[in-house]
Structures are given as structure tokens and as C-alpha cells.
C-alpha positions in Angstrom: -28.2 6.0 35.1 -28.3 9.4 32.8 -24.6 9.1 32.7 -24.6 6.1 31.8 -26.5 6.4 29.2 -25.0 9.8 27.9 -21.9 8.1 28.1 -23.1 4.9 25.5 -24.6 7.7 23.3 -21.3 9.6 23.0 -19.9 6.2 22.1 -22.1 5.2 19.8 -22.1 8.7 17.8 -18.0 8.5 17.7 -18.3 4.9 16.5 -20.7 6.5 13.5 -18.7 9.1 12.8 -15.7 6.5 12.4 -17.9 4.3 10.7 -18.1 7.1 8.0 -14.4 8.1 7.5 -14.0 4.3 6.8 -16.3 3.6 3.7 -14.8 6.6 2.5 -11.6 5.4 2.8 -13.1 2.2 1.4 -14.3 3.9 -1.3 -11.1 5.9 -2.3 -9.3 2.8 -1.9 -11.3 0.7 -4.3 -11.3 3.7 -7.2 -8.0 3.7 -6.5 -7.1 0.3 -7.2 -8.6 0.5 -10.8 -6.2 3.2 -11.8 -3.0 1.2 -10.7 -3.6 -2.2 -12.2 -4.5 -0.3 -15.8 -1.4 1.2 -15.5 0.1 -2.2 -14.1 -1.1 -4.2 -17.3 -0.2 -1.6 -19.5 3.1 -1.5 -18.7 3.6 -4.9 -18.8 2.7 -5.0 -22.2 5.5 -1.8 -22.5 7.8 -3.7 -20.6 7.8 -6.6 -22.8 7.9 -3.9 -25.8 11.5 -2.2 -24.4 13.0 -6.3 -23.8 12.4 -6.9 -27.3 13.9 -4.0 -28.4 17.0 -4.8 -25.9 17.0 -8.3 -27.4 17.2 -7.0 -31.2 20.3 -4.6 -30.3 22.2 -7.4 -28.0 22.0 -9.8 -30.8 23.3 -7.1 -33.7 25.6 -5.7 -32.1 28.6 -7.9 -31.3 30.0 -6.4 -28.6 26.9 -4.3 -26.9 27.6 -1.3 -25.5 25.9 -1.2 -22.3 26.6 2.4 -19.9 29.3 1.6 -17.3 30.8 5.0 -16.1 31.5 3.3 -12.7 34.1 0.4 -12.1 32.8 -3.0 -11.7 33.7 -4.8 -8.7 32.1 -8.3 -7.9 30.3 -6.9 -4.4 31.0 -3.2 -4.7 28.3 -0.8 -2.6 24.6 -1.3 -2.8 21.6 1.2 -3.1 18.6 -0.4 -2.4 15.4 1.6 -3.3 12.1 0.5 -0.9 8.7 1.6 -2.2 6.5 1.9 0.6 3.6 4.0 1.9 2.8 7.3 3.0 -0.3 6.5 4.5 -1.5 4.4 7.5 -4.8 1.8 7.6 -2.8 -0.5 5.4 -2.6 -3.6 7.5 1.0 -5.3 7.7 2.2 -3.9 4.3 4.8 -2.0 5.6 5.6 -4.7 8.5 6.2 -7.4 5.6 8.1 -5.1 3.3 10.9 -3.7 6.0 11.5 -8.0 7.3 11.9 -8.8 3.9 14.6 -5.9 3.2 15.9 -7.1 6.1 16.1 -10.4 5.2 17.1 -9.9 1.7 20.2 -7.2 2.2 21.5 -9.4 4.9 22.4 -12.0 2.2 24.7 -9.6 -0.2 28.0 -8.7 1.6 28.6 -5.1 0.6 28.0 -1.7 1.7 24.2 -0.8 1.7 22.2 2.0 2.1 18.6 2.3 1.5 16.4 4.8 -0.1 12.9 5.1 0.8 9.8 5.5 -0.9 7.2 6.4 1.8 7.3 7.6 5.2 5.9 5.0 6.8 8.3 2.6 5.4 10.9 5.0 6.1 9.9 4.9 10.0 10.0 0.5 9.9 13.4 0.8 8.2 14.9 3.1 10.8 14.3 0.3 13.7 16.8 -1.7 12.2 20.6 -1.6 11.7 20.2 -0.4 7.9 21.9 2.8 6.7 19.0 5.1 5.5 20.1 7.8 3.0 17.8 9.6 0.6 13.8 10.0 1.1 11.1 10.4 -2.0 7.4 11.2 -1.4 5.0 8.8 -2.6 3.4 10.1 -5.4 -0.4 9.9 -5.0 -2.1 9.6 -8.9 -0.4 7.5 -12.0 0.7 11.0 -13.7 2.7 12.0 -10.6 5.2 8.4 -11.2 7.1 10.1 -13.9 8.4 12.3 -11.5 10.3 10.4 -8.7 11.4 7.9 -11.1 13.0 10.7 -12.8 14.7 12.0 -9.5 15.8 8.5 -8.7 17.2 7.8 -12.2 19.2 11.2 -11.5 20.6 10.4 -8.3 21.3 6.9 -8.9 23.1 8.1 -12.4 24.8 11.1 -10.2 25.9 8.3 -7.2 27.6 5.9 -10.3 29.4 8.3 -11.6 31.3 9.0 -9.3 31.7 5.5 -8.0 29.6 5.5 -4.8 27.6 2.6 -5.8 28.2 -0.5 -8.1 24.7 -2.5 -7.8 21.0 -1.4 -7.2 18.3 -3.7 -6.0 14.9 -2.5 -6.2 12.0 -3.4 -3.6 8.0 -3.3 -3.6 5.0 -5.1 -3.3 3.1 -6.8 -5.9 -0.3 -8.0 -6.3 -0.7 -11.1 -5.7 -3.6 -13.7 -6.6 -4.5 -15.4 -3.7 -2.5 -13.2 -0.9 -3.2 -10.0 -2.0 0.3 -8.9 -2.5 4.2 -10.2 -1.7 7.1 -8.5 -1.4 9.8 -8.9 -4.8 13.3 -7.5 -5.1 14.5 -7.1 -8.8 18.2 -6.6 -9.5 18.2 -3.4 -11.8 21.8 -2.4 -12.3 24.8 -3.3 -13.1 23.5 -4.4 -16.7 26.2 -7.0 -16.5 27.1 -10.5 -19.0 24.0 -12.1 -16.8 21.4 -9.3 -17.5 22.5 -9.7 -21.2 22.0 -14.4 -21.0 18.9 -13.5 -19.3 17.8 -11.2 -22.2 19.5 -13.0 -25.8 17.4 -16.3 -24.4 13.9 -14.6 -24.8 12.4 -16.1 -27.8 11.2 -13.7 -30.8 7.5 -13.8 -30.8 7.5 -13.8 -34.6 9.4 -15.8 -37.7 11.0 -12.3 -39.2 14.3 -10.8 -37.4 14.2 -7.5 -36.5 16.3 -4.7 -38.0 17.8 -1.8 -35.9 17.6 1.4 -37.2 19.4 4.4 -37.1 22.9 2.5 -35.5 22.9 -0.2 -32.3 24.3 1.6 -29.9 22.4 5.2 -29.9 19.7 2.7 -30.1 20.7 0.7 -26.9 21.4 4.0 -25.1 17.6 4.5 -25.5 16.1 1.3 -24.5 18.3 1.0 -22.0 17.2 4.2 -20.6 13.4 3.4 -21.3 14.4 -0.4 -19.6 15.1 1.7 -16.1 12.6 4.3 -16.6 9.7 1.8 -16.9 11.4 -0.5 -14.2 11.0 1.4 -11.5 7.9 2.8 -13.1 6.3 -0.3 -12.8 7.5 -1.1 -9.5 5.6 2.0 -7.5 2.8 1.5 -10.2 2.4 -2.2 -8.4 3.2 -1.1 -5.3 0.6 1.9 -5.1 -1.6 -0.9 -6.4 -0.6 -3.1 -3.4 -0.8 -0.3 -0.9 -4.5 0.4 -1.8 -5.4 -3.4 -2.1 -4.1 -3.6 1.2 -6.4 -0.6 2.5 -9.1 -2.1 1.4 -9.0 -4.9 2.6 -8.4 -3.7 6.0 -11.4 -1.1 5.3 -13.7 -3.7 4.9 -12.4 -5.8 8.7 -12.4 -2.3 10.3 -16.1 -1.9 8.6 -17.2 -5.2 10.2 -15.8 -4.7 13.3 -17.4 -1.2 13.9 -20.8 -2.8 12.5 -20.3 -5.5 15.4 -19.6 -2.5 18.0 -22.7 -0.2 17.1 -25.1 -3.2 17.3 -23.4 -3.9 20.8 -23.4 -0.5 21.9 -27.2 -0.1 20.4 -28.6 -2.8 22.3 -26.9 -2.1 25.6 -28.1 1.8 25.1 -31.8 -0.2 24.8 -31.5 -2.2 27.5 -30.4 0.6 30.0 -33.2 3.0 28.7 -35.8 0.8 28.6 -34.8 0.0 32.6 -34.4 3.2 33.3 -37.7 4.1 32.4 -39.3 1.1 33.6 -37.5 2.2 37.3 -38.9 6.2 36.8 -42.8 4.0 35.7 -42.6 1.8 38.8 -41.8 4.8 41.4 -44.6 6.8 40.0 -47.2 4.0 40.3 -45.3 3.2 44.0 -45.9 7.3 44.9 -49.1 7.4 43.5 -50.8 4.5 45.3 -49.5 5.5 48.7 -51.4 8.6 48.6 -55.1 8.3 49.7 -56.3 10.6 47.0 -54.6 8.8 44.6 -55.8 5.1 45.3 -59.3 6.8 45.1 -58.8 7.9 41.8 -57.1 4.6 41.0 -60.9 2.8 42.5 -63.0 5.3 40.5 -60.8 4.5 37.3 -61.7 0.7 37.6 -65.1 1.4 36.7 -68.9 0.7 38.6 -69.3 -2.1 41.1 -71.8 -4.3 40.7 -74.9 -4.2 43.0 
């Protein structure tokens, strides 16, 4: 019976010591989550700032000078960059991103290989056929994004030149209303005739054309530059955002389920010790009232008898 017992109290002070590493990580994840979609509305409204500027140089200029160092060739070689996550406790996020690389690359006929962003994605990826090349650390604050996109935009720029790869596709999760997060794929090089019909049809937001300054095509050069940069910028910003939305949520089932345990565990803890001592009471009063001494101490305690 003590074994028992000491066995249900070792369980139940594991399951509170769990219990407490998971509202932390509850509570990291929900500070965390702030941070991310700030940074994801902001650069939204940056995002939009850099396609109007794209849009006034396309339309000046009549024929744009976009980079293209590298041949172009209809289905040359692919890199695919996968944001991911470093960290586990995130539920199916990493599950849902490698199917749908999967699914996606299997569609493009060309050469691939994939560069990860995360180790856990990183470990999904290499259970399938795909060709994994490069590996990035996840950066863990907003500050730490300029970073890796800067070491990507170098690599990629590097791999281009010397005609290694024609087209990159971008993957990540993005919050989601409703689901939390799904996976997207965005298309971020070549800048080819459809990237430019894609960007001429956005409407100026106001009556008055814009002016470029300072000559089109140093002034392409740059948004072009700041159209990457803040591309894949936003992409890990929405996926750390994703990532920690994810954690959270799977926090708060992991908190429940632990809560359902203890109470469990509590009760049966109860239930033994409250038999056990009822067994230890009921062999004492047994031991005791088999003695002669004993029941005459028991007669004496029940008090006069009547005459």
C-alpha cells in the first residue's frame, strides 16, 4: 500500500513540475506573439510602400531594368527556401509545412533543392525524396531577421550568378483567421514580364503621378533590393508569428490535459490513503478488543451503569 502511494505522489509531483514548464512556455509564447504580428502589420504597410515605389519606376521607365545576371530558361533549377522551427511543442506546424512543400515542388519540373529555416523542419524535409542543401538558424527576436535574410539574399545572389539557379519559391506559415495559420508559397525570383503585369495593374492610391528622382534605374536597383529584403523579411516575421501561435495553442491542450491528470491522480492518492488508514484504524480497534485488558478499558470508557 506505501508503494503505492509513494508511487502516485512521485507522479503527481512530476505532473506539477510539468505543469509549470508549460504556463511558462504559455507565457513566452503569448509575449511572443505580440512582437511578431507588430512587426507583421508594420511591414505590410512597408511592403505596400516598396510596390508603389516599383510601380512608379516600371511605368517611367520604358524598358525597366530589372537584375538578370543569370540566363533565363522557362523551368531552369529551383531553390526553395522553408521557414520552419527550431523548437518542439508546436503541434502539426512543421507536419503541415514539409506535405505542403511536398506537394507544391512536385508540381514545377525542374531541379530543386531546399533550404531550410529550422531544424525541426529541416529533420521533416529529410524523410522525403527532396534535395536538402543549405541550413539557417531561426532567429529568435524581430532584431535578429535582418540577419539571415541578409545571408540568404547573399547566397541566393552568389548561386545566380553563376547560374546554379533560375527561380526561387519561398515557403512559410501565415496567420490565419479562423485556422490559426496555413501554409503559402510566394514566387520571389525571377522578376520576369509577369512580376512586372502583376505590379503596373496596382492602382495609384492617389490622383497625382509620382515622379522618380535621382534616375529610374539606380532607383529600381534599390527597391528592387528592398522588394527581396522585406519579402523574405516578412515571411519568417509571419512565420515566427505562426510558430508561437501554434505553441500556444498547444500550451493551453497540454495545460488542460495535465489539469485533468492531477485531479485524477489527486483523487486516487485520496482514495488509497484514506483506505489505507482506515485498514491501519480497523486493525488497531480489532488488536485492541481481543485483549482482556483492553475490552476492560473499552467497558470503563462507556461510562456508569445504571443501578
Amino acid at each position: 500500500m506505501s508503494q503505492t502511494i509513494a508511487s502516485l505522489s512521485r507522479k503527481i509531483g512530476t505532473a506539477g513540475d510539468l505543469q509549470s514548464v508549460v504556463r511558462t512556455m504559455k507565457a513566452v509564447a503569448a509575449s511572443s506573439i505580440g512582437q511578431f504580428e507588430s512587426a507583421v502589420l508594420a511591414l505590410d504597410d512597408y511592403h505596400r510602400a516598396v510596390q508603389l515605389g516599383l510601380v512608379a519606376c516600371l511605368r517611367e521607365m520604358a524598358s525597366p531594368l530589372v537584375p538578370a545576371p543569370a540566363p533565363r530558361r522557362e523551368n531552369g533549377p529551383i531553390a526553395a527556401v522553408v521557414f520552419g522551427s527550431d523548437l518542439g511543442l508546436v503541434g502539426q506546424f512543421n507536419d503541415v509545412m514539409a506535405s505542403f512543400v511536398v506537394t507544391t515542388l512536385a508540381d514545377l519540373p525542374a531541379q530543386k533543392t531546399v533550404w531550410t529555416v529550422g531544424e525541426r523542419i529541416r529533420s521533416r524535409l529529410r524523410q522525403t525524396d527532396l534535395g536538402l542543401d543549405k541550413s539557417f538558424m531561426l532567429p529568435g527576436s524581430i532584431g535578429a531577421i535582418t540577419a539571415l535574410v541578409g545571408q540568404i539574399l547573399v547566397a541566393l545572389e552568389t548561386l545566380r550568378e553563376q547560374g546554379a539557379i533560375n527561380q526561387v519559391y519561398v515557403f512559410h506559415n501565415s496567420p490565419h483567421a479562423g485556422a490559426i495559420y496555413r501554409p503559402v508559397c510566394q514566387r520571389l525570383l525571377p522578376l520576369d514580364q509577369v512580376w512586372r503585369r502583376q505590379l503596373t495593374a496596382m492602382a495609384w492610391p492617389t490622383q497625382n503621378l509620382p515622379e522618380v528622382m535621382g534616375g529610374g534605374a539606380a532607383s529600381l536597383r534599390a527597391f528592387v533590393r528592398e522588394y527581396l529584403f522585406v519579402s523574405l523579411f516578412r515571411a519568417c516575421a509571419e512565420s515566427l508569428a505562426s510558430e508561437n501561435a501554434s505553441r500556444l495553442v498547444a500550451m493551453q491542450r497540454a495545460e488542460k490535459n495535465i489539469d485533468e491528470l492531477l485531479e485524477a491522480l489527486r483523487r486516487s492518492f485520496h482514495r488509497l490513503r484514506q483506505s489505507g488508514i482506515d485498514e491501519e484504524l480497523f486493525d488497531l480497534v480489532s488488536g485492541f478488543e481481543v485483549q482482556p485488558r483492553g475490552r476492560n478499558i473499552l467497558n470503563n470508557c462507556s461510562g456508569p451503569t445504571e443501578k
